[in-house]
DRENTI-633040 format. One record per residue: x, z, y of N, C-alpha, C in turn. Coordinates in steps of 0.1 Angstrom, whole numbers, plus 5000, padded with zeros to 4 digits. Last residue first. Layout:
! residues N
[[X,Z,Y],[X,Z,Y],[X,Z,Y]]
...
***
This chain:
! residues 163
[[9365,0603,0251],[9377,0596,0252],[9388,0591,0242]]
[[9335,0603,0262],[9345,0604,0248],[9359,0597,0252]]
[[9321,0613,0290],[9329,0599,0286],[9338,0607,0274]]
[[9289,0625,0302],[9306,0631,0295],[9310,0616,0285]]
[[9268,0613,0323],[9275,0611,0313],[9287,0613,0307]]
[[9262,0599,0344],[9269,0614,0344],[9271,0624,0335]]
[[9260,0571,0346],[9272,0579,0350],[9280,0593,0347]]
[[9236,0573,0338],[9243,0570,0327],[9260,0570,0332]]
[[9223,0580,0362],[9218,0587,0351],[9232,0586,0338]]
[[9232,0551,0379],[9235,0569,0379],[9237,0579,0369]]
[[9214,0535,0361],[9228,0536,0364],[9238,0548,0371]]
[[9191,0549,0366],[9195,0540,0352],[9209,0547,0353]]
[[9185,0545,0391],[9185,0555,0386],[9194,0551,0377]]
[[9193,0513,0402],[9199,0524,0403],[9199,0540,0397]]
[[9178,0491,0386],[9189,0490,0392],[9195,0503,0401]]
[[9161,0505,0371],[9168,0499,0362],[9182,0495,0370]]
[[9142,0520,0386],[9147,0525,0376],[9159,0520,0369]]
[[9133,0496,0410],[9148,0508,0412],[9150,0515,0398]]
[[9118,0483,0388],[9129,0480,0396],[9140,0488,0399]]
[[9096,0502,0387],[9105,0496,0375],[9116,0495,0382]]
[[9088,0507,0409],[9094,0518,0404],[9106,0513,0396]]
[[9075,0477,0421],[9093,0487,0427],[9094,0496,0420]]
[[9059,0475,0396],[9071,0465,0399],[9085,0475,0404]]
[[9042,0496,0403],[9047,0497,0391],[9059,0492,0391]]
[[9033,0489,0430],[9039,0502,0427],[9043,0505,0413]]
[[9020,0467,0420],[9033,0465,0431],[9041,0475,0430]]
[[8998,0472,0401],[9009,0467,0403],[9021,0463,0409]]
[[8986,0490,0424],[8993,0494,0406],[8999,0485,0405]]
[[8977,0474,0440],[8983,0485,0443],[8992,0491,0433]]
[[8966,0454,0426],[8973,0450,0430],[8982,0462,0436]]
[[8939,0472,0418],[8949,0464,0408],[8962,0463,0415]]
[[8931,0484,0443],[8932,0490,0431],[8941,0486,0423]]
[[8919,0458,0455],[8931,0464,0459],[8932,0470,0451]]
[[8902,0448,0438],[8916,0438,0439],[8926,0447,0443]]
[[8880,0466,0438],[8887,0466,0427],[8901,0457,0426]]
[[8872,0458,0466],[8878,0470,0463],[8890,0470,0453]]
[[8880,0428,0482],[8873,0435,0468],[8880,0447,0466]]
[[8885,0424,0515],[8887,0424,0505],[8882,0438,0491]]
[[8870,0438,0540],[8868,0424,0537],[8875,0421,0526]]
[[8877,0465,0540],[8867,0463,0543],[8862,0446,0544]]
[[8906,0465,0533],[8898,0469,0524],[8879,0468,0529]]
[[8926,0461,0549],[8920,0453,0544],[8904,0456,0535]]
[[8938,0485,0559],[8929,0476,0575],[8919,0463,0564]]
[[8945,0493,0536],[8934,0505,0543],[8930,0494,0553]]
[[8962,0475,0528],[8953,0476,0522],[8943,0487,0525]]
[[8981,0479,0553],[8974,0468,0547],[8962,0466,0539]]
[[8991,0505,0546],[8986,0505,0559],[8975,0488,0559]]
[[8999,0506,0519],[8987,0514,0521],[8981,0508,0536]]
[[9023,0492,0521],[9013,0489,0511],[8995,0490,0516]]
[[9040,0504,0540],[9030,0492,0547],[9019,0487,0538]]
[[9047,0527,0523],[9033,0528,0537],[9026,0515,0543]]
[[9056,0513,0507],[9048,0517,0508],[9037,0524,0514]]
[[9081,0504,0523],[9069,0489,0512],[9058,0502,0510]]
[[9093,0525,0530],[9086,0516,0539],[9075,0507,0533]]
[[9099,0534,0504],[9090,0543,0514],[9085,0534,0523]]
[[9117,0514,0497],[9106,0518,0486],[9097,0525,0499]]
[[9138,0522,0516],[9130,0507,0513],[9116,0506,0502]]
[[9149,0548,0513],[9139,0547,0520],[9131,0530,0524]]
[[9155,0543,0487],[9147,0551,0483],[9133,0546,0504]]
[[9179,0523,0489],[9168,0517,0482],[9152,0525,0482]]
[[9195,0539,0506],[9187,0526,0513],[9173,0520,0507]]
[[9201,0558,0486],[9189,0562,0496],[9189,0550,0509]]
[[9220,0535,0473],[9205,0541,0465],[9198,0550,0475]]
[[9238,0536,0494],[9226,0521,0488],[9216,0526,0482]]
[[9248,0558,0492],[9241,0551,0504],[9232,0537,0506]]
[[9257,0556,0464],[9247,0569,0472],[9242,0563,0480]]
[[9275,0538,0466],[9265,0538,0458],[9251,0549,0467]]
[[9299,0550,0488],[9291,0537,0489],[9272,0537,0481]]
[[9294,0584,0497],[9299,0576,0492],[9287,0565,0489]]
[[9288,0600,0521],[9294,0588,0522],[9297,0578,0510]]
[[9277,0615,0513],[9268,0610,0518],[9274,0596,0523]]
[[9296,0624,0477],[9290,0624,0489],[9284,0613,0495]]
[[9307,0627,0444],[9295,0622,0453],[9290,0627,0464]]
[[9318,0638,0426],[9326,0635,0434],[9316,0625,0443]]
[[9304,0663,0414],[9315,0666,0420],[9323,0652,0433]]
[[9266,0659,0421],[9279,0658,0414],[9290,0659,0422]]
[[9246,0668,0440],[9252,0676,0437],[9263,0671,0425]]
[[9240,0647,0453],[9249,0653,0462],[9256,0663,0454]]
[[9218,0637,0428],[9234,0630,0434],[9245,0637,0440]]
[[9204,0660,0436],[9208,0661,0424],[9220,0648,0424]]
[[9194,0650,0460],[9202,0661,0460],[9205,0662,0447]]
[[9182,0625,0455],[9192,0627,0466],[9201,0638,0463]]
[[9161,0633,0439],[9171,0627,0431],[9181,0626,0441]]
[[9144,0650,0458],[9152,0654,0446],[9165,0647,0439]]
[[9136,0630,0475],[9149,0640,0483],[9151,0644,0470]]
[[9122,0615,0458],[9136,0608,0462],[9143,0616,0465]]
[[9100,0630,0456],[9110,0627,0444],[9123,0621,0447]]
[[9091,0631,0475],[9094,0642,0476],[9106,0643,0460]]
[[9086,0603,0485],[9091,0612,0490],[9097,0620,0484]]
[[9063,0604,0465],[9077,0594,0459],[9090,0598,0473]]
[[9046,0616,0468],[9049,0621,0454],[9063,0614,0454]]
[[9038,0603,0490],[9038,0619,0490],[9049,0623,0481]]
[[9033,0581,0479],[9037,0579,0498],[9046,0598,0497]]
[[9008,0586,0469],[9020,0583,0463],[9031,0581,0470]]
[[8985,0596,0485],[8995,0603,0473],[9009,0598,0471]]
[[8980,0569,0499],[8988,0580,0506],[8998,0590,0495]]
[[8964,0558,0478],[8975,0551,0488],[8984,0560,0495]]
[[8945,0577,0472],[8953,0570,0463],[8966,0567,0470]]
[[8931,0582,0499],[8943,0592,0491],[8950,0589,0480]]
[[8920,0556,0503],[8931,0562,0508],[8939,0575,0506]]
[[8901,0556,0477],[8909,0546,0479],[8924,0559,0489]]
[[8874,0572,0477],[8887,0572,0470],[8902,0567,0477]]
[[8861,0558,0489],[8863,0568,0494],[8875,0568,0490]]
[[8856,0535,0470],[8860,0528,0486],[8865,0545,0491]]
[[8846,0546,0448],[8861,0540,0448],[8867,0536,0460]]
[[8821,0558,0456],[8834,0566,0456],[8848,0557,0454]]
[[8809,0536,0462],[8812,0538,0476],[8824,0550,0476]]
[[8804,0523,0436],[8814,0517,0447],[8818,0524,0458]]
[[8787,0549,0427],[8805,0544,0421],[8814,0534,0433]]
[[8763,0539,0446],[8776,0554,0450],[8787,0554,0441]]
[[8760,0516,0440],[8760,0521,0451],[8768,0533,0454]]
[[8772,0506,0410],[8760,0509,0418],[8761,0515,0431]]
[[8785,0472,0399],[8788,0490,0403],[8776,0491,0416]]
[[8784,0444,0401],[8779,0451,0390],[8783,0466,0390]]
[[8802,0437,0420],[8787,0440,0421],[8777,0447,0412]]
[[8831,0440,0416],[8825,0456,0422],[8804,0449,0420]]
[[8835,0415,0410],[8840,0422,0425],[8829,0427,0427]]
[[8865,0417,0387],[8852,0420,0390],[8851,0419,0407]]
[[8892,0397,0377],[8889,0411,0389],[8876,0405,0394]]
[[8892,0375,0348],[8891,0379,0364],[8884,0393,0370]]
[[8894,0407,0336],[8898,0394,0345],[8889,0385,0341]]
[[8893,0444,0347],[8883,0433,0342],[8888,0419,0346]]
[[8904,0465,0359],[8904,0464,0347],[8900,0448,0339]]
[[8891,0472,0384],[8904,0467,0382],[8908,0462,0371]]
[[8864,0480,0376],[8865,0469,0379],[8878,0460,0377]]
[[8867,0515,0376],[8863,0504,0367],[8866,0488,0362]]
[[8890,0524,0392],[8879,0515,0394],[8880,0511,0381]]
[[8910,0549,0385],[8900,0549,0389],[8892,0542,0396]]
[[8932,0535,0362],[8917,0540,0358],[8908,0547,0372]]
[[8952,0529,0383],[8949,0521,0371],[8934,0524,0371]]
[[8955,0555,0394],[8951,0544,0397],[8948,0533,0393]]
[[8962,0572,0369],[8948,0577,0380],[8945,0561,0384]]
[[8986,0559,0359],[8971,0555,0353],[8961,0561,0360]]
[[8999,0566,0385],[8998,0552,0380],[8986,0556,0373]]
[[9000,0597,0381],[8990,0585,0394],[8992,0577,0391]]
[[9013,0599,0359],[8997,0602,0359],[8992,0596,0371]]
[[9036,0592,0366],[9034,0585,0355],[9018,0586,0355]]
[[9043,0608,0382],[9040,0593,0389],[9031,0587,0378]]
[[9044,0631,0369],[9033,0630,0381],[9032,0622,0383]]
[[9063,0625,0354],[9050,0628,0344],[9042,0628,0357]]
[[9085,0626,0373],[9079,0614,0365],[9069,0616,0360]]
[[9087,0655,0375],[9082,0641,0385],[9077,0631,0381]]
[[9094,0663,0353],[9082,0666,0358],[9074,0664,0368]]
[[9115,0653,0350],[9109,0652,0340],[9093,0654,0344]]
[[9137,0662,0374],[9130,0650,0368],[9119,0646,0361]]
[[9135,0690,0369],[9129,0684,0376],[9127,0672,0377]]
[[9144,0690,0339],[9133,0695,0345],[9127,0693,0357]]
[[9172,0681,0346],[9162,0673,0335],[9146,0680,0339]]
[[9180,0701,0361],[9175,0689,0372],[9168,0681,0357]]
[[9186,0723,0344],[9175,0724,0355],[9172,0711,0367]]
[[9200,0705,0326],[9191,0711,0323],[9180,0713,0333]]
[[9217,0677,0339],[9219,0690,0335],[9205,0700,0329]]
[[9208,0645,0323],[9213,0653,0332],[9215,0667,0329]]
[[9205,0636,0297],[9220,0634,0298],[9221,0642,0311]]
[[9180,0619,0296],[9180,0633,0292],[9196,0642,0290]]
[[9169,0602,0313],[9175,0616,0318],[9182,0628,0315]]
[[9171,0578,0295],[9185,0579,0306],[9184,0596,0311]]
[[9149,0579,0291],[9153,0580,0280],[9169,0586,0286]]
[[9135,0574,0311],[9128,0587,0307],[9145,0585,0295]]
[[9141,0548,0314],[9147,0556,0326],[9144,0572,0315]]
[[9129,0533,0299],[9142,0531,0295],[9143,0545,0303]]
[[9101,0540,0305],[9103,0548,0291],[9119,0548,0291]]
[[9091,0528,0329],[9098,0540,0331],[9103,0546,0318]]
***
């Protein structure tokens, strides 16, 4: 996210702020999730036995508010960047780009509920600390991803052209 963080700073003032202050949320549940198993951390991926009884049973607790937050936080970041598109001059709900980039927003939303729905039916026969990792990384992958193939590119649209 550092190319994207660099791309915002070209929006208008009070959406640079709301931007800016989204991302420093994703950017802190990524490392929440990152950093809250120990285990994740360790390769090969630990499996938790060397964690005592109530560390494992808070990372097993843990777990589905992890999976859900971000279900929350990426929601409520999309209807932002939605309306901060709506609000340039010549961008409507029709126009092409727009309707791919809230294709891309509610394709992100589905990979993540099914993220969570998967790894909440799994998590009682697979290694806590696998799901942990692999959550962070999937959710890193698609952020990257859309940052580069559609924020990016917006961002750098809205951009006063020297002429």
């Amino acid at each position: 996210m550092l190319v994207h963080n660099k791309a915002i700073n070209q929006l208008a003032p009070t959406d640079y702020a709301i931007i800016k202050k989204e991302h420093k949320q994703l950017e802190k549940y990524l490392n929440d999730i990152r950093d809250a198993c120990n285990c994740s951390h360790q390769y090969p991926v630990a499996d938790c036995e060397s964690c005592d009884r109530e560390k494992h049973t808070s990372c097993q607790g843990r777990l589905p508010s992890f999976l859900f937050h971000i279900i929350d936080l990426a929601g409520k970041h999309f209807d932002h960047e939605e309306t901060i598109m709506l609000s340039r001059p010549h961008i409507t709900e029709n126009y092409e780009y727009f309707r791919v980039h809230r294709q891309a927003h509610l394709d992100i939303m589905q990979n993540l509920q099914a993220l969570a729905d998967n790894y909440l039916s799994a998590r009682q026969v697979t290694n806590t600390a696998e799901i942990y990792r692999l959550f962070y990384e999937k959710i890193s992958i698609m952020f990257n991803e859309h940052d580069c193939l559609f924020d990016d590119p917006f961002i750098e649209s809205t951009k006063i052209k020297n002429i």
